[in-house]
SETORGU-895151 format. One line per field, with one value per atom (N, C-alpha, C, CB): residue in one letter; residue number from 1; chain; x, y, z; atom name. Coordinates in Angstrom, 1 decimal. Each point is the difference from the previous one (the first is absolute). Glycine has a CB too. Example, Ala and Ser with C-alpha at 12.3 -4.5 7.8 and 13.67 -1.06 7.14 Angstrom:
2
type = c(A_A_A_A_S_S_S_S)
seq = c(1_1_1_1_2_2_2_2)
mol = c(A_A_A_A_A_A_A_A)
px = c(13.2_-0.9_0.9_-1.9_1.5_0.9_-0.8_1.2)
py = c(-5.7_1.2_1.2_-1.2_2.3_1.1_1.1_-0.6)
pz = c(7.8_0.0_0.0_1.2_-1.9_0.0_0.8_-2.2)
atom = c(N_CA_C_CB_N_CA_C_CB)
This chain:
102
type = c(X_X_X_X_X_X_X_X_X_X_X_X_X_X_X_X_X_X_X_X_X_X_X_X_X_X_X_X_X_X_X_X_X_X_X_X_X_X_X_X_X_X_X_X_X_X_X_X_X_X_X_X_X_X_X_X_X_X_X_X_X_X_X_X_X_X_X_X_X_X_X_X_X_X_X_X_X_X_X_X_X_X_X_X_X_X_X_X_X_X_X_X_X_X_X_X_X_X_X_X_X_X_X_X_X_X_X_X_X_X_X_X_X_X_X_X_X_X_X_X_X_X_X_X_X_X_X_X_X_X_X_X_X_X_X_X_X_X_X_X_X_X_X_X_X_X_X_X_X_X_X_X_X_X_X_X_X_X_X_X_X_X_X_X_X_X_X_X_X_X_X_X_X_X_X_X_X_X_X_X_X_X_X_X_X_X_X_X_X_X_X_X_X_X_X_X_X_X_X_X_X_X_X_X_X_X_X_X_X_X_X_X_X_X_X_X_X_X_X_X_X_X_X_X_X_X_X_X_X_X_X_X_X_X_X_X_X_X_X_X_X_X_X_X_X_X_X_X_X_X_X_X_X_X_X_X_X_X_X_X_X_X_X_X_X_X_X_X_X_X_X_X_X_X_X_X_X_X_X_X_X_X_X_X_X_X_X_X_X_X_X_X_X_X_X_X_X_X_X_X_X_X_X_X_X_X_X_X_X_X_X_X_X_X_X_X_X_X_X_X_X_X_X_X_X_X_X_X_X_X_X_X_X_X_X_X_X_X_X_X_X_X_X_X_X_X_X_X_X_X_X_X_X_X_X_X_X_X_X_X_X_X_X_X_X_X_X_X_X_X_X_X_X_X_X_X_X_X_X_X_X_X_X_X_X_X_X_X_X_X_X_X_X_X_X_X_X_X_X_X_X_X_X_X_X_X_X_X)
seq = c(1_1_1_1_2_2_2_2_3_3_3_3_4_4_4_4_5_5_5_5_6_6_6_6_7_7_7_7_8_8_8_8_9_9_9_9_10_10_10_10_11_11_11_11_12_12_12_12_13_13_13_13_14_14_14_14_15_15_15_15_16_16_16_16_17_17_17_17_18_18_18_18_19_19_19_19_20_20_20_20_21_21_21_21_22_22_22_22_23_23_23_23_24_24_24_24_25_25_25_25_26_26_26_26_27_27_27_27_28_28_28_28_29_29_29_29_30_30_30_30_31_31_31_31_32_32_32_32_33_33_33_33_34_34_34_34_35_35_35_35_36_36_36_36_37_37_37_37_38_38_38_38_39_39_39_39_40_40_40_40_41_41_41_41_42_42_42_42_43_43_43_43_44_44_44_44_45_45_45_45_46_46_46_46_47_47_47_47_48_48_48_48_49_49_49_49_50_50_50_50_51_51_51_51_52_52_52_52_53_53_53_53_54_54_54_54_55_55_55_55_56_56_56_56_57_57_57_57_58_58_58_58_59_59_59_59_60_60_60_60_61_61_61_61_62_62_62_62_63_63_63_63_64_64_64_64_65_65_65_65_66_66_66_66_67_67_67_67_68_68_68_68_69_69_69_69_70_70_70_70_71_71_71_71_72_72_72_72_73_73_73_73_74_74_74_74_75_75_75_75_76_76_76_76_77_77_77_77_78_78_78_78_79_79_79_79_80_80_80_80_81_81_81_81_82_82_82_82_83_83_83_83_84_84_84_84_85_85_85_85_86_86_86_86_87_87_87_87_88_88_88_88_89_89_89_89_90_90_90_90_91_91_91_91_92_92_92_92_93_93_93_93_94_94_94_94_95_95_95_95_96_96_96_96_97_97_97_97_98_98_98_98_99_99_99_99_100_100_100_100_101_101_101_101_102_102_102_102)
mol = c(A_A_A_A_A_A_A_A_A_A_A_A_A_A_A_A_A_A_A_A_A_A_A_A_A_A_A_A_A_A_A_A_A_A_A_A_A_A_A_A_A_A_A_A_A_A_A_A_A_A_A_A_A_A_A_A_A_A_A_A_A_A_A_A_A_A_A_A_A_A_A_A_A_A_A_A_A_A_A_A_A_A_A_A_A_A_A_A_A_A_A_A_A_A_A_A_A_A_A_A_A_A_A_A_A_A_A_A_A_A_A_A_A_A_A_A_A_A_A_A_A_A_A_A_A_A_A_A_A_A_A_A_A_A_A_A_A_A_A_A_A_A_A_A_A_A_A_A_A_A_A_A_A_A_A_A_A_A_A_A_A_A_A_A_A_A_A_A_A_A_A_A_A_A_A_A_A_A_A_A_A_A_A_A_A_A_A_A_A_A_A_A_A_A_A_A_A_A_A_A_A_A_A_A_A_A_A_A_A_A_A_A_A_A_A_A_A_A_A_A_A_A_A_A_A_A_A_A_A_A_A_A_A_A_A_A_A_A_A_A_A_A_A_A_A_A_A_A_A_A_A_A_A_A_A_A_A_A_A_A_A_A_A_A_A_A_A_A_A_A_A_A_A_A_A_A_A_A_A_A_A_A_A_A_A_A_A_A_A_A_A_A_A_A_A_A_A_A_A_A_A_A_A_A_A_A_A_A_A_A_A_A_A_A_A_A_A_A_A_A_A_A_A_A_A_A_A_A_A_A_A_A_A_A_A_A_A_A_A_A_A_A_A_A_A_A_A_A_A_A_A_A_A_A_A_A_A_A_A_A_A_A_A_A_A_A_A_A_A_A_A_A_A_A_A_A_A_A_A_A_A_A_A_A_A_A_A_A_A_A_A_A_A_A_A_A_A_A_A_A_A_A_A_A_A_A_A_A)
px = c(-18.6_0.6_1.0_-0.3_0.3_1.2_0.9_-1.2_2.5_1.4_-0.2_1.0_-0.3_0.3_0.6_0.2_-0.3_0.5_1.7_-2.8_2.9_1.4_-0.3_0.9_-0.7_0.1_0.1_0.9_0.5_0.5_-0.6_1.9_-3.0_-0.9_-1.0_-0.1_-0.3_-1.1_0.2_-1.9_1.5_1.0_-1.8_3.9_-4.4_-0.6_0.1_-0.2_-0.3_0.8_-1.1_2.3_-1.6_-0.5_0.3_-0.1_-0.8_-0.3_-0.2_-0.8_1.2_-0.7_-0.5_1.1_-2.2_-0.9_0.3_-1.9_3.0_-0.2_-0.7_1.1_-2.5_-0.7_-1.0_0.5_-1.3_-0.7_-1.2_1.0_-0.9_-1.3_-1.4_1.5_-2.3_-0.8_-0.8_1.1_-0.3_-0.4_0.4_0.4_-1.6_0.1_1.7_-3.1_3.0_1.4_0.2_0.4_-1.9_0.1_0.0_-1.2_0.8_0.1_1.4_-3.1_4.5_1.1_0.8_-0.5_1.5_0.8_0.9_-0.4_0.4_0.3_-0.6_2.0_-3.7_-0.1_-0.1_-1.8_1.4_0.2_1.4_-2.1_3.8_0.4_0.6_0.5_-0.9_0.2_-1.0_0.9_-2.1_-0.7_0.3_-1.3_2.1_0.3_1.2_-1.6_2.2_1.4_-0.4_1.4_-2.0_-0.2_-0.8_0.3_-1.3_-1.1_1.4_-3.0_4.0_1.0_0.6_0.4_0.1_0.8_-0.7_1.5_-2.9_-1.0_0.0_-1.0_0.7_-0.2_1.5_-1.8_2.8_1.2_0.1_1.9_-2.5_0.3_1.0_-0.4_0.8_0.7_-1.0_2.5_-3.4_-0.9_-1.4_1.0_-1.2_-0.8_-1.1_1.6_-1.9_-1.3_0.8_-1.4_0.3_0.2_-0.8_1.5_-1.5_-1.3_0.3_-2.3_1.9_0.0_-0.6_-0.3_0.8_0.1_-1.3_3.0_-4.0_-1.2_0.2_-2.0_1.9_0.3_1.3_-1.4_2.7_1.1_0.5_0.6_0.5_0.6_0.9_-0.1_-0.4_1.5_-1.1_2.1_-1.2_-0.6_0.8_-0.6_-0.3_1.2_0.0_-0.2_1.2_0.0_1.0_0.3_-1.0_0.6_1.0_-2.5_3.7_0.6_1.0_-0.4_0.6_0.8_1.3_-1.9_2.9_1.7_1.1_-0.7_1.8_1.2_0.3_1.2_-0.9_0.6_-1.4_3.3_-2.5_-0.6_0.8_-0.6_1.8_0.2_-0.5_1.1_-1.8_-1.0_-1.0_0.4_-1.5_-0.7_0.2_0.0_1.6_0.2_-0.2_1.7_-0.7_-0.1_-1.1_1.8_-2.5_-1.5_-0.8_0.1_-0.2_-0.5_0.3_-0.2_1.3_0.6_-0.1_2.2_-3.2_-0.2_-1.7_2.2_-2.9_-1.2_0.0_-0.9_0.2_0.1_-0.7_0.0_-0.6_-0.2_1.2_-2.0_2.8_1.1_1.5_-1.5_0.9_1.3_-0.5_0.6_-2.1_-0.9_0.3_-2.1_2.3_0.1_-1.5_2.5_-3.0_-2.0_-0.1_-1.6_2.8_0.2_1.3_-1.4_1.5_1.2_0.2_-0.3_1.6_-0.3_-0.1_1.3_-1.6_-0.1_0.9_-3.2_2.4_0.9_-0.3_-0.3_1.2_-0.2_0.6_0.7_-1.5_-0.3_-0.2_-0.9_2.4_-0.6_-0.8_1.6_-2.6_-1.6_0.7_-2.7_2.2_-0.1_-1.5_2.3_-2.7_-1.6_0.1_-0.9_-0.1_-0.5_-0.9_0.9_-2.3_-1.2_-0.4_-0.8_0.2_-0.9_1.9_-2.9_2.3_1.1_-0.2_-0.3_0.6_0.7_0.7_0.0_-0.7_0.3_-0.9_0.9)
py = c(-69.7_1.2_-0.3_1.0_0.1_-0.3_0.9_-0.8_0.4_0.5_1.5_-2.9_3.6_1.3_-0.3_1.3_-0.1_-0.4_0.7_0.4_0.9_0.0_1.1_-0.5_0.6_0.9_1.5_-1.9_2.0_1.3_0.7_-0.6_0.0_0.4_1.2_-2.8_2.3_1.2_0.4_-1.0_2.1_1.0_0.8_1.0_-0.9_0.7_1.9_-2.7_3.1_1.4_1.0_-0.2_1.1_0.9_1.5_-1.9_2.8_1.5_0.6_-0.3_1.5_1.0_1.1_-0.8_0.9_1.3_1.2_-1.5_2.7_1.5_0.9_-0.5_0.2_1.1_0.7_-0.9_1.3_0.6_-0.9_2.1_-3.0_-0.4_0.7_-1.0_1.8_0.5_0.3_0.4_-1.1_-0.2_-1.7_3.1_-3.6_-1.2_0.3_-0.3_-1.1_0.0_0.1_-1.2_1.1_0.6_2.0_-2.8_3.1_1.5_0.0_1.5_-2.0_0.3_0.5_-1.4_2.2_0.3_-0.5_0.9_-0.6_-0.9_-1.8_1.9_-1.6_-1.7_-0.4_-0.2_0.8_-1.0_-0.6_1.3_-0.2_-1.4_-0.7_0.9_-0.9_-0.8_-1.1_1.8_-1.7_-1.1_-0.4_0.5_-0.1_-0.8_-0.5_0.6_0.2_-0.8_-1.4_2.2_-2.5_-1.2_-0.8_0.9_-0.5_-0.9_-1.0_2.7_-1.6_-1.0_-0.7_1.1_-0.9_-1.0_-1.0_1.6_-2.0_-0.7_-0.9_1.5_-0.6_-0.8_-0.9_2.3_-1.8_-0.9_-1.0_2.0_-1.8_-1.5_0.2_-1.6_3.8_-0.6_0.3_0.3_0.7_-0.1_-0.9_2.2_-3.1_-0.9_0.4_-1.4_1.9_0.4_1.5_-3.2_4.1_1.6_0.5_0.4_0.4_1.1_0.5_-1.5_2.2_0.8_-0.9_2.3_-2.4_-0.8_1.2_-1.5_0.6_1.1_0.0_-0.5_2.4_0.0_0.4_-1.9_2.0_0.5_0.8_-1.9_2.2_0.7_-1.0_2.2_-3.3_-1.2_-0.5_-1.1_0.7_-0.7_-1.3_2.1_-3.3_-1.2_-0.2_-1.2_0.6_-0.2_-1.7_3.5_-4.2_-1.4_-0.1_-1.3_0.9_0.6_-1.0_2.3_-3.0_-1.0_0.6_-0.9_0.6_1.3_-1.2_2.9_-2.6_-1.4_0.4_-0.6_1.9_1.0_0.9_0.2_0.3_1.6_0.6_0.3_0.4_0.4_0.2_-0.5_-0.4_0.1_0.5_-1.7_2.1_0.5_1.5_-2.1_2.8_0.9_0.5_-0.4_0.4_0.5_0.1_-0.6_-0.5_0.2_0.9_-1.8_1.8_1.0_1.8_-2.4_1.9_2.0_0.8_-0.5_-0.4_0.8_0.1_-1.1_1.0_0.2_1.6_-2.8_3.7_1.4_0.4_0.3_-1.4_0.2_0.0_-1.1_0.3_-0.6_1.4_-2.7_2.9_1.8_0.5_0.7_-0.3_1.3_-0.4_0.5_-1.5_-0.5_-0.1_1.2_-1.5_-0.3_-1.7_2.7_-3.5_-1.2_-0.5_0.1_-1.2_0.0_-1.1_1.5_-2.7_-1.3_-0.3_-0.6_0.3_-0.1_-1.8_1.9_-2.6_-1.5_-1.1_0.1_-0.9_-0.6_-1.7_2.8_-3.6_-1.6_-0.8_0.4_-1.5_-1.2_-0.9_0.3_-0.8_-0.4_-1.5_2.5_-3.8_-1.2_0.0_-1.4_0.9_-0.4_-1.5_2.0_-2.3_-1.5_-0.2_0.0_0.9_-0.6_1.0_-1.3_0.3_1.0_0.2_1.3_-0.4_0.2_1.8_-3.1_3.6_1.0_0.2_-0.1_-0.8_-0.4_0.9_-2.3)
pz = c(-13.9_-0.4_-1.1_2.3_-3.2_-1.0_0.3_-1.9_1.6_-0.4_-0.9_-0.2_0.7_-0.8_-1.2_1.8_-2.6_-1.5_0.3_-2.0_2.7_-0.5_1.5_-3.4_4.7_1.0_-0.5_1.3_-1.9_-0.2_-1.2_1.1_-1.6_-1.3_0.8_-1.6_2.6_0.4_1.4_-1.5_1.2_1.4_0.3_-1.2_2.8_0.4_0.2_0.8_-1.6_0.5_0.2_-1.6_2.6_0.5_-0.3_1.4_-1.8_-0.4_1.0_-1.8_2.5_0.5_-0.9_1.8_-1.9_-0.3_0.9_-0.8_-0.1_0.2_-0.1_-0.2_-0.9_-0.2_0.8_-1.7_1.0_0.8_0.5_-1.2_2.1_0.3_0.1_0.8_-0.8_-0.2_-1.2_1.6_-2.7_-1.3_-0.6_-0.4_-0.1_-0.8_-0.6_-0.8_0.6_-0.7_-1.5_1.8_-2.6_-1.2_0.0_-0.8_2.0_-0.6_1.1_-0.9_1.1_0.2_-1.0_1.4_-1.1_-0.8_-1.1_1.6_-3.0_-0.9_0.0_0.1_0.6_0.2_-1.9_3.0_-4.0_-1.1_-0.7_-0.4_0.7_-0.5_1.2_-2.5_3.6_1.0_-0.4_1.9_-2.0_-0.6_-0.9_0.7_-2.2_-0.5_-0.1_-0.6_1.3_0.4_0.6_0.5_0.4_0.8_-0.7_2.1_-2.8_-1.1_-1.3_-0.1_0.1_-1.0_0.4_-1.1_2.6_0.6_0.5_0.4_-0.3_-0.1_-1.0_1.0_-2.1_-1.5_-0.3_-1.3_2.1_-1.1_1.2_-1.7_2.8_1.0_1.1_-2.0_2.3_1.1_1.4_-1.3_1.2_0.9_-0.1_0.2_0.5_0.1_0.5_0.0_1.0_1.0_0.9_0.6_-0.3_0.7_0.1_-0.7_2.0_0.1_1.7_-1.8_1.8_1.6_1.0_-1.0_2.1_1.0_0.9_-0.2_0.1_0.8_1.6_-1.8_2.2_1.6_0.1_0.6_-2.3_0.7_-1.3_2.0_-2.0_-0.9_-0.7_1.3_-1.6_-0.7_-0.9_2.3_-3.4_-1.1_0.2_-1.8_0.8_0.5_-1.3_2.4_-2.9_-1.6_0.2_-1.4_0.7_-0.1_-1.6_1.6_-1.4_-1.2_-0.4_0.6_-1.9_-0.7_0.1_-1.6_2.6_-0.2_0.1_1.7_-2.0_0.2_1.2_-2.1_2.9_1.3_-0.1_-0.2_1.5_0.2_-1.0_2.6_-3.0_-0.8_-1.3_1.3_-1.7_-1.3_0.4_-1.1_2.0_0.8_-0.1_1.2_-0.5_0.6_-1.9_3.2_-4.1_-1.1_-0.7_0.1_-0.5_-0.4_0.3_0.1_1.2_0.7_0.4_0.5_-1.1_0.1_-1.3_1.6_-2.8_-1.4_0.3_-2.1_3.5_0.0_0.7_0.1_-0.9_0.2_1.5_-2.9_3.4_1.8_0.7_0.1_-0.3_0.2_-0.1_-1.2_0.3_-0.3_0.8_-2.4_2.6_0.7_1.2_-1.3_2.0_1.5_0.7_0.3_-1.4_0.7_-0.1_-1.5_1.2_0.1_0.9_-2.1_3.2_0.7_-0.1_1.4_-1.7_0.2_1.8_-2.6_3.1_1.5_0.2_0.4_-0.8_0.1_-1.4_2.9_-2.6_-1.4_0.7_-2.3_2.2_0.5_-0.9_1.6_-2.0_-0.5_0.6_-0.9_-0.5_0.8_-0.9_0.3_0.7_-0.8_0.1_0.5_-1.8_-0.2_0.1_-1.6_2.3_0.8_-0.1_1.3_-1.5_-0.7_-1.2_2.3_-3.6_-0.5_-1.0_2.4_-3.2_-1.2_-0.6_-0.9_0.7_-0.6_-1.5_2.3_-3.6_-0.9_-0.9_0.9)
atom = c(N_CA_C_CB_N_CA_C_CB_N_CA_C_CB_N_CA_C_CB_N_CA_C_CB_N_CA_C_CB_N_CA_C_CB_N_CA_C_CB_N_CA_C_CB_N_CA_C_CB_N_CA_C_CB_N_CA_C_CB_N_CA_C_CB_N_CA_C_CB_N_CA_C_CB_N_CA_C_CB_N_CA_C_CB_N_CA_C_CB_N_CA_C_CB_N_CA_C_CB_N_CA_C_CB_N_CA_C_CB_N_CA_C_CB_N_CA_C_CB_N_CA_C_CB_N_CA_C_CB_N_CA_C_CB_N_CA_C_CB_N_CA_C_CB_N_CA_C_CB_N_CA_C_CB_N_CA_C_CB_N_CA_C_CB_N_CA_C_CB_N_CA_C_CB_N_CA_C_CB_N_CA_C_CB_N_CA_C_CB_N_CA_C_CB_N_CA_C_CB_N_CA_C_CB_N_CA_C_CB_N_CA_C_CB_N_CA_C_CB_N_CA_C_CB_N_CA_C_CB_N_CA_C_CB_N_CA_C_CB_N_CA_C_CB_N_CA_C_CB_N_CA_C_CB_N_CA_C_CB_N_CA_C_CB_N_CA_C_CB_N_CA_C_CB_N_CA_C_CB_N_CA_C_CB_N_CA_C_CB_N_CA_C_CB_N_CA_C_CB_N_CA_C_CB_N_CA_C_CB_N_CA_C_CB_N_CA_C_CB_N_CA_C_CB_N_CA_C_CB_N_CA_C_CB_N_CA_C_CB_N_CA_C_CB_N_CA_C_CB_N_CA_C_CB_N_CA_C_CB_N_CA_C_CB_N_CA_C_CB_N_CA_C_CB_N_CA_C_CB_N_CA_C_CB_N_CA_C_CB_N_CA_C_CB_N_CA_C_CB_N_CA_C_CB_N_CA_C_CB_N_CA_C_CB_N_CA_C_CB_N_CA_C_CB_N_CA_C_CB_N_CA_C_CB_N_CA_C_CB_N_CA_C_CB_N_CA_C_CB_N_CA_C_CB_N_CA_C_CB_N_CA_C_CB_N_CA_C_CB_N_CA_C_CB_N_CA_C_CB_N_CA_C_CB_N_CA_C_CB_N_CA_C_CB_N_CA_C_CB_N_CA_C_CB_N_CA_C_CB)
């Protein structure tokens, strides 16, 4: 096993989904710039991997943050996030031990 690069670099976090379950999550409310809100925060490297947790209402998003605090802000200019059809539920620093995330 290898040594983590920096512990407090990647934080496990957890979403709860408000919408409407009964519809995909692309025909959710305002889902395009919620999609591209999260496709940017992808592209610049602070969301790493995300998607809905099948079987529940939580998404898990693996995310490059120094705190939760960087987390909590980031996350309150995503327009699910204003609507309250996004919740942060918990937020876990993750050490990575196998495998890389580079």
């Amino acid at each position: 096993m290898r040594e983590a690069s920096n512990a407090a670099d990647f934080c496990r976090h957890a979403l709860t989904r408000l919408g409407n379950y009964s519809l995909p999550l692309e025909q959710q409310d305002d889902w395009p710039a919620h999609a591209d809100f999260m496709n940017a925060l992808h592209a610049e490297g602070f969301v790493l991997l995300g998607g809905p947790l099948e079987g529940t209402s939580d998404v898990l998003l693996i995310i490059r943050a120094s705190d939760a605090n960087e987390i909590h802000v980031r996350l309150a200019a995503d327009s699910w996030t204003a609507k309250d059809l996004l919740r942060i539920r918990q937020i876990v620093p993750w050490v990575v031990r196998l495998g890389s995330l580079s």
